[in-house]
NUTORTOR-472073 format. One record per atom (N, C-alpha, C, O): residue in three letters; x, y, z. Coordinates in steps of 0.02 Angstrom, whole numbers, plus 50000, padded with zeros to 5 digits. Each point is the difference from the previous one (the first is absolute). Layout:
BEGIN
ALAXYZ;...
//
This chain:
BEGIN
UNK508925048748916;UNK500435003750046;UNK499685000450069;UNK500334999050051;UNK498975002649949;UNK499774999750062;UNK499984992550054;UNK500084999550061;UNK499794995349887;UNK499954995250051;UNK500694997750014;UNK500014995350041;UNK500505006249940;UNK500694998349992;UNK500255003550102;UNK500294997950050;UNK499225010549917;UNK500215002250067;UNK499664998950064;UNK500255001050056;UNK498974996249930;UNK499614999850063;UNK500334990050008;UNK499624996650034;UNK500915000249941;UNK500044994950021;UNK500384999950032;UNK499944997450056;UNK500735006149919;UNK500545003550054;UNK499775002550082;UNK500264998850054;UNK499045005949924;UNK500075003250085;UNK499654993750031;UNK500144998250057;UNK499544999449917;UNK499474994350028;UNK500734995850052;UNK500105000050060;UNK500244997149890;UNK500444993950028;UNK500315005650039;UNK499934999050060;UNK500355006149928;UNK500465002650062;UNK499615002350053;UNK500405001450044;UNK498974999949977;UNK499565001150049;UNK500034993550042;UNK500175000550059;UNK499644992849911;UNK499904992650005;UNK500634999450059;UNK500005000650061;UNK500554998049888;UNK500865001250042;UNK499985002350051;UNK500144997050051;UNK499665009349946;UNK500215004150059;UNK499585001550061;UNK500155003050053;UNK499294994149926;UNK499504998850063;UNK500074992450031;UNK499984998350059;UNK500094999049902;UNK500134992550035;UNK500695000650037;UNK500064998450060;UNK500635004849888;UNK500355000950058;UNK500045001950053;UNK500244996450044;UNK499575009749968;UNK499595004250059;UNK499704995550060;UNK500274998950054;UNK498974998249919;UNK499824995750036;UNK500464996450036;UNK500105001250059;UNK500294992849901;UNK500344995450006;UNK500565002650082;UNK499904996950053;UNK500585008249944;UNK500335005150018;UNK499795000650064;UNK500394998150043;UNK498865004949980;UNK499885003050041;UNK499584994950054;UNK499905000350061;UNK499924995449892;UNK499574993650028;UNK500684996250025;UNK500015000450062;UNK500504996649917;UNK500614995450024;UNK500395002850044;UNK500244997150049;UNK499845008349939;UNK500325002950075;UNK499815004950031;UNK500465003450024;UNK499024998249985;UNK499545003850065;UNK499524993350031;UNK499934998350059;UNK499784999049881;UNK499504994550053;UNK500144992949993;UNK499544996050009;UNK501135001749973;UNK500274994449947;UNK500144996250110;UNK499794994450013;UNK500325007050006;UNK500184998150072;UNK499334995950051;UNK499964995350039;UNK499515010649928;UNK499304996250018;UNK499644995649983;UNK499424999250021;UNK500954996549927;UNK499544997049969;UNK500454990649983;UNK500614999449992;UNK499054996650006;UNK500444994849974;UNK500184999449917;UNK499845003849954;UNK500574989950046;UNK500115001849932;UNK499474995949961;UNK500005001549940;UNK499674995150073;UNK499464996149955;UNK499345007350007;UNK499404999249987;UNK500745003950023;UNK499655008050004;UNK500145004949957;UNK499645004149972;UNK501084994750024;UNK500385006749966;UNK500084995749913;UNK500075003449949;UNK499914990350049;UNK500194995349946;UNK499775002749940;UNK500345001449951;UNK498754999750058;UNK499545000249951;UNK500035009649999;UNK499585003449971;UNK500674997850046;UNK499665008349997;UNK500655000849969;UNK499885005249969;UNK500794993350015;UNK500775000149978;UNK499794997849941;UNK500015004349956;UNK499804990450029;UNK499934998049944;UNK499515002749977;UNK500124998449942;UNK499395004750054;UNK499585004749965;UNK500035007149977;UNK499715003449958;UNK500824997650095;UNK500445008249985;UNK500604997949958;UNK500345004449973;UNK499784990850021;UNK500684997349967;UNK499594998049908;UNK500404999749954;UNK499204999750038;UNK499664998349941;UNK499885005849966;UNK500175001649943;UNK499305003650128;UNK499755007049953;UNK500655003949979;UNK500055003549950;UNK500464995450098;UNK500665003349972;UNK500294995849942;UNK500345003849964;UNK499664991650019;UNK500144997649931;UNK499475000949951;UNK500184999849941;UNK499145001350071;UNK499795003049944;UNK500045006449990;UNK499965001949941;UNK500115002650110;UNK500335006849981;UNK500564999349965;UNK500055004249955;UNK500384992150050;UNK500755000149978;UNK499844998449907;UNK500165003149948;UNK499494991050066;UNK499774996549936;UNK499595007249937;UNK500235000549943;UNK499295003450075;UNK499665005349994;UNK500765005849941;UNK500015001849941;UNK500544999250126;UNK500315004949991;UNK500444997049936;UNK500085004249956;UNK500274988750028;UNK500234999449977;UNK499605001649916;UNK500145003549952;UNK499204990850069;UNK499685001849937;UNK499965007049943;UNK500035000549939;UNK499905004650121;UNK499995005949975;UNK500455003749962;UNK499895004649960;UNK500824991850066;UNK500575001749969;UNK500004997949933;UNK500195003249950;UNK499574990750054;UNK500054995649951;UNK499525002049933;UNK500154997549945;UNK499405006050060;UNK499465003049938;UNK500315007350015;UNK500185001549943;UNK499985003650094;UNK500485004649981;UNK500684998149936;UNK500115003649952;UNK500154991850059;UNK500534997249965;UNK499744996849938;UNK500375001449953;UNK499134994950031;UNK499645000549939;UNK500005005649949;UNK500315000349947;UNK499115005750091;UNK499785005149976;UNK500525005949971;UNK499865004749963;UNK500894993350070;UNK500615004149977;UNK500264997649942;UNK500155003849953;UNK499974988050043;UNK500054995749933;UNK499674999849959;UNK500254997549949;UNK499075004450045;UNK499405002249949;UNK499985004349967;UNK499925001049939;UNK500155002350109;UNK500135008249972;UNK500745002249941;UNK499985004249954;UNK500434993150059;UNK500864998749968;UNK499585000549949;UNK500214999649942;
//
Protein backbone atom coordinates (compact mmCIF):
# COMPACT_ATOMS: atom_id res chain seq x y z
CA UNK A 1 0.00 0.00 0.00
CA UNK A 2 2.71 2.29 0.79
CA UNK A 3 4.76 2.06 -2.27
CA UNK A 4 1.57 2.06 -4.38
CA UNK A 5 1.16 5.55 -2.67
CA UNK A 6 4.71 7.05 -2.51
CA UNK A 7 4.64 6.08 -6.49
CA UNK A 8 1.60 8.03 -7.09
CA UNK A 9 2.98 11.26 -5.27
CA UNK A 10 6.43 10.64 -6.75
CA UNK A 11 5.02 10.65 -10.56
CA UNK A 12 2.53 13.43 -9.72
CA UNK A 13 5.32 15.73 -8.20
CA UNK A 14 7.54 14.60 -11.53
CA UNK A 15 4.28 15.92 -13.82
CA UNK A 16 3.79 18.78 -12.19
CA UNK A 17 7.13 20.21 -11.77
CA UNK A 18 8.23 19.57 -15.19
CA UNK A 19 5.04 21.07 -16.21
CA UNK A 20 5.63 24.10 -14.25
CA UNK A 21 9.12 24.31 -15.43
CA UNK A 22 8.19 23.65 -18.96
CA UNK A 23 5.24 26.63 -18.55
CA UNK A 24 7.24 29.24 -17.06
CA UNK A 25 10.51 28.59 -18.97
CA UNK A 26 8.42 28.74 -22.73
CA UNK A 27 6.67 31.66 -22.12
CA UNK A 28 8.39 34.07 -19.82
CA UNK A 29 11.96 33.24 -21.27
CA UNK A 30 10.90 31.00 -24.43
CA UNK A 31 11.51 34.56 -26.57
CA UNK A 32 15.18 34.68 -25.32
CA UNK A 33 16.43 31.92 -26.38
CA UNK A 34 16.76 29.93 -29.82
CA UNK A 35 15.18 26.93 -30.57
CA UNK A 36 18.23 24.53 -30.84
CA UNK A 37 18.35 25.96 -27.01
CA UNK A 38 14.92 25.44 -26.00
CA UNK A 39 15.01 21.77 -28.10
CA UNK A 40 16.99 19.82 -25.42
CA UNK A 41 15.61 21.34 -22.20
CA UNK A 42 11.64 20.48 -23.90
CA UNK A 43 12.60 17.30 -24.43
CA UNK A 44 13.88 16.54 -21.03
CA UNK A 45 10.87 18.14 -19.27
CA UNK A 46 8.79 16.28 -21.79
CA UNK A 47 10.37 12.78 -20.64
CA UNK A 48 10.43 13.61 -16.71
CA UNK A 49 6.72 14.40 -17.36
CA UNK A 50 6.16 11.04 -18.92
CA UNK A 51 7.79 9.32 -16.29
CA UNK A 52 5.67 11.05 -13.82
CA UNK A 53 2.71 10.15 -15.89
CA UNK A 54 4.20 6.59 -16.35
CA UNK A 55 4.75 6.47 -12.16
CA UNK A 56 0.96 7.59 -11.69
CA UNK A 57 -0.47 5.17 -13.93
CA UNK A 58 1.50 2.36 -12.41
CA UNK A 59 0.14 3.14 -9.13
CA UNK A 60 -3.27 2.84 -10.22
CA UNK A 61 -2.46 -0.16 -11.61
CA UNK A 62 -1.21 -2.22 -8.18
CA UNK A 63 -4.10 -0.25 -6.35
CA UNK A 64 -6.34 -2.19 -8.85
CA UNK A 65 -4.57 -5.48 -8.18
CA UNK A 66 -4.71 -5.22 -4.42
CA UNK A 67 -8.75 -4.63 -4.72
CA UNK A 68 -8.94 -7.95 -6.99
CA UNK A 69 -6.93 -9.86 -4.33
CA UNK A 70 -8.59 -9.00 -1.76
CA UNK A 71 -12.36 -10.14 -3.55
Amino acid sequence: MYRTFLSFKIGLILTALSAGVMFVLLFSHGMHYTTNQLYPVSLVLSATALTGYGLMVRARRLALEQIVRSE
